[in-house]
C-alpha positions in Angstrom: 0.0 0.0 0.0 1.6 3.3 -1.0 0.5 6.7 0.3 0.8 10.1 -0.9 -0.2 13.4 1.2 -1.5 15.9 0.1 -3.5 19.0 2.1 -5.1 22.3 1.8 -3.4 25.6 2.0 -5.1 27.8 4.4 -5.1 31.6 3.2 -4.9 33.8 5.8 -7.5 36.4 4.9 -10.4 33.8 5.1 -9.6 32.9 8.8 -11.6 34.2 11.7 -8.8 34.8 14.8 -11.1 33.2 17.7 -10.1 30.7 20.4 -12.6 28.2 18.9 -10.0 27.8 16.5 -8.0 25.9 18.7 -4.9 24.0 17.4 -6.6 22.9 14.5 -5.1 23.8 10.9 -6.8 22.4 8.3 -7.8 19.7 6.7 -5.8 17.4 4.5 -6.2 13.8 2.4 -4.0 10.7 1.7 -3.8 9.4 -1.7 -4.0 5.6 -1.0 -2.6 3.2 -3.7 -4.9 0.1 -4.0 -2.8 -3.3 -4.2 -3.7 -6.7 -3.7 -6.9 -8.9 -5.4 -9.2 -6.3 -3.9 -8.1 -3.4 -6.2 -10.9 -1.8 -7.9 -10.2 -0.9 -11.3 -11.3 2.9 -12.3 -11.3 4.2 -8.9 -8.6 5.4 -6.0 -8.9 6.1 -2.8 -8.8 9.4 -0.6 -8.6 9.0 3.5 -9.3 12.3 5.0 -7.8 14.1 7.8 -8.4 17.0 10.7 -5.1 18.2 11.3 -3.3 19.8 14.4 -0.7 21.9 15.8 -0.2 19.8 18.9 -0.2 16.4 19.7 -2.6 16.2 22.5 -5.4 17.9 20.2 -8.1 15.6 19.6 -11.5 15.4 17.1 -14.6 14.4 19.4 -17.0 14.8 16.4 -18.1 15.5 12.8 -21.7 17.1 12.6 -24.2 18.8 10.6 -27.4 21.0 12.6 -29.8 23.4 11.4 -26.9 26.3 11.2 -24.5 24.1 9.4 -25.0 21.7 6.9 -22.8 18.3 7.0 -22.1 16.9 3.2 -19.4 14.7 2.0 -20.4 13.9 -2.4 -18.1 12.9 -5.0 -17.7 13.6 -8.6 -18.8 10.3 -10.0 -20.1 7.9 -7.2 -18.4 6.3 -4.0 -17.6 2.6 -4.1 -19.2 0.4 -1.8 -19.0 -2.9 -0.8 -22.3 -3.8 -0.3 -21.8 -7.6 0.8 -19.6 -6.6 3.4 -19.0 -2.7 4.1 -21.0 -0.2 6.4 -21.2 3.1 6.6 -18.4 3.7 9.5 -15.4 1.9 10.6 -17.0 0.0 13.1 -18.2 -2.3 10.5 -15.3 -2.8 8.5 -13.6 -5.7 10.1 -10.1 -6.3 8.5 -10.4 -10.2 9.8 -12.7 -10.5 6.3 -9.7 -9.2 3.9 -8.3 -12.2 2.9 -11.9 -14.0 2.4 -13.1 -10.4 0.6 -10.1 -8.1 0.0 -12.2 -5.2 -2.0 -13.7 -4.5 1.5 -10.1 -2.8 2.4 -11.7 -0.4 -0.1 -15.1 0.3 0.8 -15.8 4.3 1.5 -16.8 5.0 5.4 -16.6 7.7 8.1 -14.5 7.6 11.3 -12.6 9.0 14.1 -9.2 8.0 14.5 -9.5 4.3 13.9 -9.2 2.6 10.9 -11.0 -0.8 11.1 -14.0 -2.3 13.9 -10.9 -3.5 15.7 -9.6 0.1 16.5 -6.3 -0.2 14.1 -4.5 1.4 15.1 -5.9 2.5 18.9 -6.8 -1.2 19.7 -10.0 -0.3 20.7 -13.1 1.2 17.7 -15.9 3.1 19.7 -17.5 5.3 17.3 -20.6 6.0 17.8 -23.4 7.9 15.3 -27.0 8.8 15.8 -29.2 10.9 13.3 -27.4 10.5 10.5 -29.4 8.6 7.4 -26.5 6.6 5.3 -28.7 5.1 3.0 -27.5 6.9 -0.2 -23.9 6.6 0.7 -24.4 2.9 1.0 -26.0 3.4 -2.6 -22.8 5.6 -3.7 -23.8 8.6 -3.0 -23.5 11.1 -0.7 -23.4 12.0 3.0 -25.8 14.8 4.1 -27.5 15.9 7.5 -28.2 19.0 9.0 -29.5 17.1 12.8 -26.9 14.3 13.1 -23.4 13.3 14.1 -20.4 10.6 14.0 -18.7 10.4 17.8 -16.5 9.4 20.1 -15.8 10.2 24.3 -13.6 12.4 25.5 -12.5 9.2 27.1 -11.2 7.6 23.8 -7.8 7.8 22.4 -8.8 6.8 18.7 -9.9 10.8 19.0 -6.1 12.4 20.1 -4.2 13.7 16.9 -0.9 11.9 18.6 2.6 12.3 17.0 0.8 12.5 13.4 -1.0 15.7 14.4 -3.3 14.7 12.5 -7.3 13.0 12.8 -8.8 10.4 10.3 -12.3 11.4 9.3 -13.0 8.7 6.3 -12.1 6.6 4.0 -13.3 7.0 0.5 -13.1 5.8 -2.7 -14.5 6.9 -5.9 -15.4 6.0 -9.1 -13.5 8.3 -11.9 -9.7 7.4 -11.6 -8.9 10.4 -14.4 -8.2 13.7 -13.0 -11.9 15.3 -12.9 -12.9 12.8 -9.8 -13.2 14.6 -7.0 -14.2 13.8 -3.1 -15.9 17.4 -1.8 -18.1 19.0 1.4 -18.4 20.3 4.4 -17.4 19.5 7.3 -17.8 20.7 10.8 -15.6 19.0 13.8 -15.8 19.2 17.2 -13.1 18.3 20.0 -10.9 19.8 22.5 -7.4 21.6 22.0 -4.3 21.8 23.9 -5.7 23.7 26.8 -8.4 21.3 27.0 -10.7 23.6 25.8 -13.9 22.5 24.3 -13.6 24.0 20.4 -15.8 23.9 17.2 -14.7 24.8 13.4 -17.8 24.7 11.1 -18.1 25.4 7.5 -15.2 23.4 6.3 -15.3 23.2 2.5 -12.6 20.7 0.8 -12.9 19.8 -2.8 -10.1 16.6 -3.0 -9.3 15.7 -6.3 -7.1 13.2 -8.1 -4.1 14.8 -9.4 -3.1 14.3 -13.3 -0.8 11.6 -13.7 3.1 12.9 -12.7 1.2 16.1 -11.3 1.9 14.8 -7.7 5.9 15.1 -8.3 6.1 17.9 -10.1 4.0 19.3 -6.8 6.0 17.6 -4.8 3.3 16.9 -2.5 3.1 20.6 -2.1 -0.7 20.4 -1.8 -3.7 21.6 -3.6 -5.5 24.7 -2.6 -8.9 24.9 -1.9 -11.8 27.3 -0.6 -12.0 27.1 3.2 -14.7 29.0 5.4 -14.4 29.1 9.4 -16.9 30.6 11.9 
């Protein structure tokens, strides 16, 4: 599995200086190379990330209410593993690779942890309550504006650790040319360094695929993108 960073380039004139800010910078996404019998051809893989200027930061949730709309779409469809897959990470259980490898693929939200079994935090307690993933399980998109994706306080899969860093998802979409896309909004909840309770809302990414040879010549400088903060 090979994986290439890339990340969004915060301008400074579309920040709001407030202390719900917090430690948190941004938001960023992996390029992850799909290998093994699982591979699904004319798609690739994004995993999406809060990221942090300390290491004892930590994402307690992703929601959407009535004053901020939660979407996460894509250009052309996510894939799903409908045999096997869920929504969130709980129900991806990387026990069933070798007996169905394209589940390593399937699209899903999280917090921290990879898999059901908590890679790599030993321990998966997400929880989520309002949200309707019915069309995401269909391939299409995430939206709520009274629902949520969670974790405790109490749980370390939320803590950015030495990465600095948060995993939100793990998508994969249809379209491998350079048009496919992963975009939202995102708004994340948790506490900062202080141990101050913080929110960012309004966080628009628009992750795309880069050209082929587009990510050396960037040199994994990253893409830039619209953000909003309130």
């Amino acid at each position: 599995m090979n994986i290439k960073t890339l990340s969004l380039t915060i301008v400074a004139g579309s920040l709001l200086a407030t202390t719900t800010m917090a430690d948190y910078t941004g938001l960023s996404y992996d390029i992850v190379e799909q290998t093994g019998a699982g591979a699904q051809a004319g798609t690739w893989t994004a995993r999406v990330y809060a990221d942090f200027s300390n290491s004892v930061d930590r994402v307690d949730a992703v929601f959407g209410n009535a004053d901020n709309m939660l979407s996460i779409d894509s250009t052309d469809g996510f894939y799903q593993n409908t045999s096997f897959g869920g929504p969130t990470s709980t129900a991806i259980n990387s026990a069933f690779f070798p007996l169905a490898p394209s589940l390593e693929w399937d699209s899903y939200v999280t917090i921290g942890a990879l898999y059901a079994d908590g890679t790599p935090f030993g321990n998966n307690a997400l929880l989520d309550i309002g949200i309707d993933f019915s069309a995401f399980e269909a391939g299409g998109a995430i939206s709520s504006d009274n629902g949520t994706w969670f974790v405790t306080p109490d749980d370390a899969q939320g803590g950015a650790g030495a990465s600095m860093r948060v995993l939100l998802g793990q998508f994969t979409m249809h379209g491998a040319d350079a048009g496919s896309a992963v975009h939202g909004v995102l708004n994340i909840q948790g506490k900062d360094s202080a141990g101050e309770t913080f929110q960012v809302t309004g966080q628009d990414f628009y992750f795309a695929v880069p050209a082929p040879g587009a990510i050396a010549l960037l040199g994994l400088a990253g893409v830039a993108s619209r953000r909003r903060r309130k």
